[in-house]
C-alpha positions in Angstrom: -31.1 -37.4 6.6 -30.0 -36.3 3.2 -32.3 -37.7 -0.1 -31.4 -38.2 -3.2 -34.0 -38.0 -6.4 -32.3 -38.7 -9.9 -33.9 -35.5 -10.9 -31.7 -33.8 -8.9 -28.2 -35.1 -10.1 -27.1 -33.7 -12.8 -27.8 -30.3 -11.4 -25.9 -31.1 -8.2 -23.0 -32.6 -10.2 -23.6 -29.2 -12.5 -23.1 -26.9 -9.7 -20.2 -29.4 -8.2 -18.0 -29.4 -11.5 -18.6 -25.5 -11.2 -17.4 -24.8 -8.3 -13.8 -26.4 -9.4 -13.5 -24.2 -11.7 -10.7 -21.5 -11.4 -11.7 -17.9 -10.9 -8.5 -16.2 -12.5 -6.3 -17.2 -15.1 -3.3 -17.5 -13.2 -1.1 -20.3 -14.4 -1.3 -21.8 -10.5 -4.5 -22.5 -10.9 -5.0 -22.7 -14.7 -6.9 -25.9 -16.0 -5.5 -28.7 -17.9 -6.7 -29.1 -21.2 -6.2 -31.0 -24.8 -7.5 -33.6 -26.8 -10.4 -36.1 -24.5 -8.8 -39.1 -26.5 -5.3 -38.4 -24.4 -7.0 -37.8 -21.1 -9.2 -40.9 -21.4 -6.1 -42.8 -22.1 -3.9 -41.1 -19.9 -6.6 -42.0 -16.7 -7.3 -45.9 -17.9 -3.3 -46.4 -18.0 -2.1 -44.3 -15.0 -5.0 -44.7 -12.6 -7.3 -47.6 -14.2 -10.5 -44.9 -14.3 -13.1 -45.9 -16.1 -16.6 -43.9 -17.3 -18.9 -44.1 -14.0 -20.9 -40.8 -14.8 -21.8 -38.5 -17.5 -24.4 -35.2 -18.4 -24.7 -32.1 -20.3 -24.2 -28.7 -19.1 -26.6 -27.1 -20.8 -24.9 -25.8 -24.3 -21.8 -25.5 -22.5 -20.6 -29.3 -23.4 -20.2 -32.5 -21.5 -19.1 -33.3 -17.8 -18.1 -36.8 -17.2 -16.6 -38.5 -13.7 -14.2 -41.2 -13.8 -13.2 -43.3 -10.7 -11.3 -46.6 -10.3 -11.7 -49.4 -7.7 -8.7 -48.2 -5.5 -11.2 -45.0 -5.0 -9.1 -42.5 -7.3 -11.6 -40.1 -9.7 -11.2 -37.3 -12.1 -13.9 -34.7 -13.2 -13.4 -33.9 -17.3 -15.3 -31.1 -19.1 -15.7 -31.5 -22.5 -16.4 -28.2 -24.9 -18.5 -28.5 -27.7 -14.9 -27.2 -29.6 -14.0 -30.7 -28.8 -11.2 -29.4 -26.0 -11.3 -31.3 -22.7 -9.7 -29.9 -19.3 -9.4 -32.0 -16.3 -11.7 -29.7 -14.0 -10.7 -32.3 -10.6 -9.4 -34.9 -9.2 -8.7 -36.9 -6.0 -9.1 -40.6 -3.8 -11.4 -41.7 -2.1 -14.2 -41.6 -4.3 -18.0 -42.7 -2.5 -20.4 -44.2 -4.7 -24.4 -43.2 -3.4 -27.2 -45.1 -3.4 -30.3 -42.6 -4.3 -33.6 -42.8 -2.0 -36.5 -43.3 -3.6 -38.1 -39.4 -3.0 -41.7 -39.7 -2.1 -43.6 -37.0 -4.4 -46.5 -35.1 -2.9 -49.8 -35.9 -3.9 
């Protein structure tokens, strides 16, 4: 059985957002960027997303997760240049509850 500590989440969701992120910069795989106003817009309108998570990626800017209720979600990275690119998205998102981790005495 897997547990959860929130100690562990935002690296987890770190090395998650990471791994969506393309290797080359061929236009196949190329991520979407522009302005975060026009994405947040753009995912409450089209897909009814809201904000469900957020962090910082160490000085590299801000990760946040969307999701709506019909279980769509979307993964932005924010710069600190103020660009944000759509690093992924897809359905049927699965909220976890976190375990409480027993620490060591």
């Amino acid at each position: 059985m897997l547990r959860y500590s929130l100690k562990s989440v935002p690296a987890l969701t770190f090395l998650l957002a990471v791994s969506f992120i393309p290797v080359s910069a061929q236009p196949a795989n190329a991520a979407v960027c522009s302005k975060r106003e026009k994405f947040t817009s753009f995912l409450a309108k089209k897909y009814n997303e809201v904000p469900k998570a957020m962090g910082l990626v160490s000085n590299s800017g801000m990760m946040e997760v969307y999701v709506s209720k019909q279980g769509t979600w979307s993964i932005l990275m924010t710069a600190p240049n103020g660009i944000t690119c759509l690093i992924a998205a897809g359905n049927n998102w699965q909220g976890l509850k976190f375990a409480k981790v027993d620490t060591p005495s």
